[in-house]
N, C-alpha and C positions, 0 to 999 in steps of 0.2 A: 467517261469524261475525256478519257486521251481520244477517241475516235470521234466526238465533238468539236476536239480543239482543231483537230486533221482537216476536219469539213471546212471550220470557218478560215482556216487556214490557205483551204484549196477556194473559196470563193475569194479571196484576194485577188486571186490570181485572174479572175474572170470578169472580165468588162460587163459593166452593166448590173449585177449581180447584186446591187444594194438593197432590194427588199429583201431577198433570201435571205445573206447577210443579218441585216438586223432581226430577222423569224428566228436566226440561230441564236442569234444573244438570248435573245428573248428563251429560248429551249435551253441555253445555259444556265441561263437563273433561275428558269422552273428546277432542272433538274438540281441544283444548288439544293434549294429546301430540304428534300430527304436524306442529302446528303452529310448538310451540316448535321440535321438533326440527328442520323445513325452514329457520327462521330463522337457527339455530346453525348450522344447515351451508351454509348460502348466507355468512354472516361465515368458517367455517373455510375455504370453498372460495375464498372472494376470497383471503383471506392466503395460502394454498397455491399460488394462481396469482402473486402478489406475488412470493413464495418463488422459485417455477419461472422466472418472469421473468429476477429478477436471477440466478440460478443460471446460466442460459442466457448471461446477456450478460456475468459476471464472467469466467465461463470462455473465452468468446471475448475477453475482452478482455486475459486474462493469456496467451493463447497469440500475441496481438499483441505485448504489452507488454514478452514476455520471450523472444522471437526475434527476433534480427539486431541487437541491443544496441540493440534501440527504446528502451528504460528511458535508457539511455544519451544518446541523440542526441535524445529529446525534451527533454532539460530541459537541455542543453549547447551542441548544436547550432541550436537551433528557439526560436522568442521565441513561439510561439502556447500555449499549455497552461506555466504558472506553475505549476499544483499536479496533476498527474496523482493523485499520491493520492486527491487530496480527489476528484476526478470519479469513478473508479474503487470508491472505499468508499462515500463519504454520495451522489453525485447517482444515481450509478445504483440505489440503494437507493429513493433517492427518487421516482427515474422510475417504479422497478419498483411501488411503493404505489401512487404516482398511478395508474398506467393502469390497474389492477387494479379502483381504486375508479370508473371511471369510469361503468360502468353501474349500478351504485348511484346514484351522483351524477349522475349524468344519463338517462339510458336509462328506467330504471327510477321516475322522477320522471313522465317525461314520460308512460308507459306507464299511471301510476294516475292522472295529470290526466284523459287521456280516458274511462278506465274508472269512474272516480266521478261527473265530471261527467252521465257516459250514465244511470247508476244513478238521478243525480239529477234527471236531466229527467224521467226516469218517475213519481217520488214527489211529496207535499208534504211540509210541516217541520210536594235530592237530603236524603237523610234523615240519622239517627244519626252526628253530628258525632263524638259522644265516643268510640262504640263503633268505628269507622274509626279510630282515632287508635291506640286498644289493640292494632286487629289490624294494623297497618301497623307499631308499634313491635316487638311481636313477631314477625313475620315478617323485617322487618329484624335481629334479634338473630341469627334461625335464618342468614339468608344469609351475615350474618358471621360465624358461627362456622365455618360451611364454606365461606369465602372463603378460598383457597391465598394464600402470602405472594408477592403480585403484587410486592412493593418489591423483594424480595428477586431475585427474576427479573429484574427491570426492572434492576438494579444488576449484576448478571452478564453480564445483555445488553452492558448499554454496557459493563463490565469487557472482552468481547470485541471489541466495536466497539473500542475502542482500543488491544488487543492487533493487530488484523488491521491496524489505519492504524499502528501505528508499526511493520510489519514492513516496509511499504511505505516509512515513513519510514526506517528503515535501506537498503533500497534506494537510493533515492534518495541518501542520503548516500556510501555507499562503490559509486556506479554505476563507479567506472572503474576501482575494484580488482575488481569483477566481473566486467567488462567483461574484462578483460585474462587475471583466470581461465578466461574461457570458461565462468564459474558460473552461467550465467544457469537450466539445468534443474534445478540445485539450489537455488536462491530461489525458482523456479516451486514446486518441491514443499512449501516452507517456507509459502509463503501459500496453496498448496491446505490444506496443514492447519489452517493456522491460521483458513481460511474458513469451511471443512467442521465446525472444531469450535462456532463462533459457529451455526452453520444446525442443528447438532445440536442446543442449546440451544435455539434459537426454537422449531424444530421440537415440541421437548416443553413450551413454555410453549402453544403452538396447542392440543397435545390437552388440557392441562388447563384453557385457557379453555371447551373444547364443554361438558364438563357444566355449569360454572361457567355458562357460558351459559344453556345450558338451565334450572337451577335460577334464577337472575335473571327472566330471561324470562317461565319459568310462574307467579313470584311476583306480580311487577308487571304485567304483562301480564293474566295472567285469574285466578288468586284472589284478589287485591285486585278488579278485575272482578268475582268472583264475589260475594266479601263484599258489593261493595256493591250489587250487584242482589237480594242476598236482606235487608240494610238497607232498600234503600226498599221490599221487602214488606211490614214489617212494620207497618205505618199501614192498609195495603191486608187483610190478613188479623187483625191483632189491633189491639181499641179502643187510640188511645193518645189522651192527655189533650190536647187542646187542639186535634185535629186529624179532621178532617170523615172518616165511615169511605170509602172510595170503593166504591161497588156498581155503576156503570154499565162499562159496556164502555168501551172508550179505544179506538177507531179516532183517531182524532186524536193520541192519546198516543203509541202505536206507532209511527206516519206520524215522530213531532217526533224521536224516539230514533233513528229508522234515519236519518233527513233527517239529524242535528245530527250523526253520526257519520261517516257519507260527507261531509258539508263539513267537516269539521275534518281528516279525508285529505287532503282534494283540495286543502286550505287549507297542509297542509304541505309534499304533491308541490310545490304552487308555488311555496313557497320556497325548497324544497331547488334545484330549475330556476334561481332566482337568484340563491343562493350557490353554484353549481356554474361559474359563469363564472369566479370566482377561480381555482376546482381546476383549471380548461382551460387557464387560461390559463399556470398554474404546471407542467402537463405540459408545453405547449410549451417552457415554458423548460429543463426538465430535458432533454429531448427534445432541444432546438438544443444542449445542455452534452454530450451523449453521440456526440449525432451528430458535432461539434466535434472530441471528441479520437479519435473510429476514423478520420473524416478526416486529421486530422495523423498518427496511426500511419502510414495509409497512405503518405503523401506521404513520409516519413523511411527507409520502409523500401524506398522509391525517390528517395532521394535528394537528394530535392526538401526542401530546409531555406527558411525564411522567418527571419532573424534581422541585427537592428540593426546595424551595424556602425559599433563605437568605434575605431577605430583610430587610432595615434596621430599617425600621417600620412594627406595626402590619400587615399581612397579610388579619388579617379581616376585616381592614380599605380598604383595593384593593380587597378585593374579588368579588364585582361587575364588578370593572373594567376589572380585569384578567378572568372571567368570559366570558366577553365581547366576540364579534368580528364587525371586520367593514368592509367596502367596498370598493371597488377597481375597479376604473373604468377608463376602457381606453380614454386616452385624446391626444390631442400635447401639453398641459399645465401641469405645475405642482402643486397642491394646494392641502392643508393638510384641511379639516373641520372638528374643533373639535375631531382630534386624537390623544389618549392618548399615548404618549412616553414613555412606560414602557419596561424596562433592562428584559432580561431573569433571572436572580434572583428574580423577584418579583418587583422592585423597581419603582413607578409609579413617572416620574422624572418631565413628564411635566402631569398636568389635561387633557386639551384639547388646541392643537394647531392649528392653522389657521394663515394660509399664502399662498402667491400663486409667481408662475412665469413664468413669459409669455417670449416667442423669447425675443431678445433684453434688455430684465433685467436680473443684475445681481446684485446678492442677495451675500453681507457678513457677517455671522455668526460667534458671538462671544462670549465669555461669561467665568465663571471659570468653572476650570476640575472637571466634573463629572456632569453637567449641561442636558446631553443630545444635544451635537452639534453631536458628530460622531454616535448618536443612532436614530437620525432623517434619515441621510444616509441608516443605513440599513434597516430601515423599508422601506425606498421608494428602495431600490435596491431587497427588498424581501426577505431578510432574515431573520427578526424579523415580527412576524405576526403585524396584523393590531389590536389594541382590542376594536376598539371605531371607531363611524365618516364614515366620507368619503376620500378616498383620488384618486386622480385625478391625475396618470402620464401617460408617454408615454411608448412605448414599452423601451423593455431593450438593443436594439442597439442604441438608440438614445439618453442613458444617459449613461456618460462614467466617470468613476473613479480614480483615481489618490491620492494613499495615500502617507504619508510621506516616508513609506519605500515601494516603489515600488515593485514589484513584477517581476522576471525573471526568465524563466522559461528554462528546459534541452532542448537546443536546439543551432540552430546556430545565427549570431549575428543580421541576417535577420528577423527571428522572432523572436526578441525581439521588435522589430519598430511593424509587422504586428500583435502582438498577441492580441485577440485569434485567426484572421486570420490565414488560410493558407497558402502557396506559392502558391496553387489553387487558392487559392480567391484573392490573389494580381492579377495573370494574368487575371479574369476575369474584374478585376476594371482596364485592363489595365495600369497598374503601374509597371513602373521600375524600377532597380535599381540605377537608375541616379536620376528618382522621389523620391528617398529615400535619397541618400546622400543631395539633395537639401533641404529635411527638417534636415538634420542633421546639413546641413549650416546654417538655421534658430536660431536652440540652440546651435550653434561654436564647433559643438565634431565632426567635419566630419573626424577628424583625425583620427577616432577610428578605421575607416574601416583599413586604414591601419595598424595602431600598431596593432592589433588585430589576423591580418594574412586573412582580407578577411570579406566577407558578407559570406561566408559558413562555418567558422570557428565556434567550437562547447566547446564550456569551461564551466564551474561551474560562470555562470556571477555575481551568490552574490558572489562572493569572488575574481572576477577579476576586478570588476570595483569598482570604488570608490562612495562615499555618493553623489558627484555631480554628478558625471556621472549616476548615476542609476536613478536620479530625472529628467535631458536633456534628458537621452534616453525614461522614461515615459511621459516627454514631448514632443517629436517626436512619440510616440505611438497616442498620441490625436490627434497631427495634421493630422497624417495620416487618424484617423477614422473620422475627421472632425464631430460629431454632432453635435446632436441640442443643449443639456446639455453636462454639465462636471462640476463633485463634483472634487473638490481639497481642499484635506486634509491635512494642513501644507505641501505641497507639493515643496515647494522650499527653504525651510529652510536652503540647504545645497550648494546653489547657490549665488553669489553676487545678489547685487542691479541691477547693469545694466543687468545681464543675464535675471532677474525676470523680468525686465520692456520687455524685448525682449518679451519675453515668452508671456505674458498678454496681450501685445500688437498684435501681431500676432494671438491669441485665439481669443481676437473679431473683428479682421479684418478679420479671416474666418466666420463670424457668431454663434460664440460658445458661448451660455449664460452659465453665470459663476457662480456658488455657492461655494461660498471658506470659510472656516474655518482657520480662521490666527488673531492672536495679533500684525501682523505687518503693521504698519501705512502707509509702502512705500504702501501698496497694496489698501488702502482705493477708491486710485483714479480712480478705474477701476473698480469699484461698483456703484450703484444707489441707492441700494437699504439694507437697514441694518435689521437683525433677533437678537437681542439681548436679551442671557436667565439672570439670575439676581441669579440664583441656588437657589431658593428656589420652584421654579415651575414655575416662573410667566416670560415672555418674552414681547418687543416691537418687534414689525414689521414699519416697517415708513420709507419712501424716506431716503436717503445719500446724504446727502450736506458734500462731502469730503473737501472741503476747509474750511468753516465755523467750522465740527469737527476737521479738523488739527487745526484752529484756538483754539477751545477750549481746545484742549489736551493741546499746546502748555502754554496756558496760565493755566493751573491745573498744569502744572509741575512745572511752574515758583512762583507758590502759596507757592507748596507743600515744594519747597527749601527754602521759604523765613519762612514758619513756623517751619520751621526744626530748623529755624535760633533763634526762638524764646527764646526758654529755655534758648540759651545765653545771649541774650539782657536783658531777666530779671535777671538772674544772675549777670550781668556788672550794673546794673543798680541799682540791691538791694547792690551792692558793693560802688557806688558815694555814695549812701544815708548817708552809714553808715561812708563813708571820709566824709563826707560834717556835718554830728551830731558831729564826732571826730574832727574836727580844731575850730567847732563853741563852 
């Protein structure tokens, strides 16, 4: 193009020369087309590769993130990675732009310094003000008119960007009620989607910048270019008033266009070389942020945790123990020998506990808060390591979970019953959706299907359903997975008496041994078997005679009123004395 511009530059100069001339424009704007075009696809093919990038490392990072309750134990167990989301959505995004653009910003900087400066050692070294202004405004009017509504995309964009980081933020927030579902291949599919549908979008904002491109490009680039090389003809080919006609040849002229043109290149490759140190240096950093947290994935899903420890006694009193590790072996039973119930802060809550439960028993656990009742849970669901002992469960389909604030996940109102199932795995268990509303008959919410708008119907269900409904509907989750266990964790607190007695009742008429955490007496009777902590470390284990304890609670309370009663008595009492000295 610069040895183009030299030519029409040097027919200026030459009388007569007006056909040639206009053959050259005319060879300018052919040659324009493949040019605009390579530019536009050198910009789409960087963003493609952007694309490709992060596509690559998301995917590997969610097949990290969401096996072996890495999700879990990164942000629980481990003090290194504060915000996994945020590395996972915006840095890796960000890594992925950067190093795309790096041969632009640099490579290719560096590549036109040599190539112009070469050009330039060989060589040596503007008109109608008004009429440029006309054809610049109008050519501007035509771009915007076929300028696509970039805001509007750009606002969708990020509508998605913040759709994909707050899935990850629910993540994060109910990681231990996933955790303990074993949901974790069902959130993997939840943010494949919701990734794939952001990438769809980009994707089709990419094809509609290329012509957009292009049409920009050929505007500003070389018919403005053009305009104004056939502008400053017109001095050269037609009288105008106040300006000398030019008839000699321009060897000199020619030299000063192609020279001012390669140094105004070579002028900006070297800048772009010096603001390209910023862009390097902000790779590295994205780069130490990505690398950072596959590292810590790795380290968590071997075991290896890095985290502060608050504990609210000396640490070098537990340093054995936290030291520790114990064993884990596959059973149909479940029994703790002599393992130590230490909080991730440090805090060793029980020494060594021992208990067990076999089919047909059901174990209730009680005690005051901060005891270690809901910390024995996560050690046997796998959350909190082992750090002592033996312990002896069954695999993790066959122990099933149920906290006080159940967990409901972006989906439709069908799986919420099957989760972490599928609708795959509902058909192959052969279950319908008749078999579904029949358990919802079970816990009396079979109404929901319909107020609801359906079993396909897809809502925000922590904020459509109410505190009882959300505990019926995780109690129709159980019945549906029918196992062997099931931990419930003040799980019906938000339910009458007679729904609970339904509920419990049904539980172990499927065969589902129960391990429940509750201070509620109605539930005593549907236990055998009592784990009680005392919060100082120290616990009993021992058969449940619910009648004989109603009997005693009964009779501690009626104690407890009559000494309440006390302080009055003797007050009324040191009050006779003193009538009974005063009349004597």
């Amino acid at each position: 193009m610069f040895t183009l511009a030299s030519e029409l530059t040097r027919l200026l100069q030459v009388q007569g020369k007006i056909r040639d001339f206009l053959l050259g424009i005319v060879w300018w704007m052919t040659v324009a087309v493949p040019a605009t075009y390579t530019n536009s696809m050198l910009t789409y093919m960087q963003s493609k590769l952007a694309i490709q990038f992060r596509t690559r490392l998301t995917k590997h990072m969610h097949e990290q993130y969401l096996t072996d309750m890495t999700f879990y134990t990164v942000g629980n167990l481990d003090d290194r990675i504060k915000n996994a989301d945020q590395c996972i959505t915006v840095d890796t995004m960000k890594f992925s732009t950067s190093l795309s653009e790096l041969y632009s910003n640099l490579a290719k900087p560096i590549l036109d310094v040599f190539i112009y400066n070469y050009q330039l050692s060989r060589n040596i070294g503007f008109e109608g003000v008004f009429i440029a202004s006309v054809v610049i405004q109008v050519s501007s009017a035509v771009m915007r008119k076929y300028t696509p509504s970039f805001g509007k995309m750009v606002a969708e964009e990020q509508r998605l960007e913040g759709e994909f980081r707050f899935r990850h933020s629910r993540l994060i927030e109910n990681a231990e009620e996933i955790a303990l579902y074993d949901g974790q291949q069902i959130e993997k599919n939840v943010l494949d989607r919701s990734y794939y549908a952001l990438i769809k979008h980009v994707n089709r904002v990419f094809r509609i910048r290329v012509p957009h491109g292009i049409l920009e490009d050929f505007i500003i680039k070389y018919f403005w270019g053009a305009c104004g090389l056939v502008l400053c003809s017109v001095p050269v080919f037609f009288p105008v008033a106040g300006i000398a006609k030019l008839t000699n040849a321009g060897g000199r002229t020619e030299s000063f266009v192609t020279n001012r043109r390669l140094l105004v290149s070579s002028s900006d490759a070297v800048g772009r070389i010096l603001y390209s140190y910023k862009e390097v240096t902000e790779l590295a950093g994205y780069t130490s942020r990505v690398i950072g947290l596959l590292d810590v994935f790795e380290d968590v899903k071997a075991g290896q945790y890095q985290k502060r420890l608050v504990s609210s006694v000396s640490t070098e009193s537990n340093a054995k123990t936290l030291q520790g590790r114990g064993n884990i072996v596959q059973s149909e039973n479940i029994e703790f020998i002599d393992v130590p119930i230490v909080s991730p802060n440090g805090d060793v809550l029980v020494p060594k506990l021992t208990f067990h439960v076999k089919p047909g028993m059901h174990l209730l656990i009680v005690g005051p808060n901060g005891c270690g009742k809901s910390s024995l849970f996560r050690i046997l669901g796998g959350l909190w390591p082992v750090y002592g002992g033996t312990l002896h469960k069954p695999s993790h389909r066959d122990i099933f979970y149920i906290p006080q604030r159940p967990y409901l996940l972006l989906g439709t109102l069908r799986d919420q019953i099957l989760y972490p199932d599928t609708i795959e795995d509902m058909h192959k268990r052969k279950v319908t959706d008749d078999d579904l509303l029949e358990i919802l008959k079970v816990v009396q919410i079979e109404h929901i299907v319909e107020r609801e708008g359906g079993w396909d119907s897809e809502k925000e269900w922590m904020l459509a359903l109410s505190g009882g409904d959300k505990q019926r509907i995780a109690m129709a989750r159980l019945f549906y997975h029918s196992p062997r266990y099931a931990i419930l964790d003040e799980c019906t607190s938000a339910v009458s008496m007679d729904i609970e007695k339904i509920m419990y009742t049904h539980a172990t008429e499927l065969g589902i041994s129960l391990l429940t955490v509750s201070h509620r007496p109605s539930l005593w009777k549907y236990h055998n078997f009592i784990l009680q902590y005392d919060g100082q470390g120290g616990y009993v284990f021992t058969k449940l005679d619910a009648q004989k304890r109603l009997a005693l609670q009964e009779e501690k309370t009626a104690i407890e009123q009559k000494l309440v009663e006390v302080p009055k008595l003797q007050a009324r009492l040191q009050e006779l004395m003193e009538i009974q000295q005063a009349e004597s």
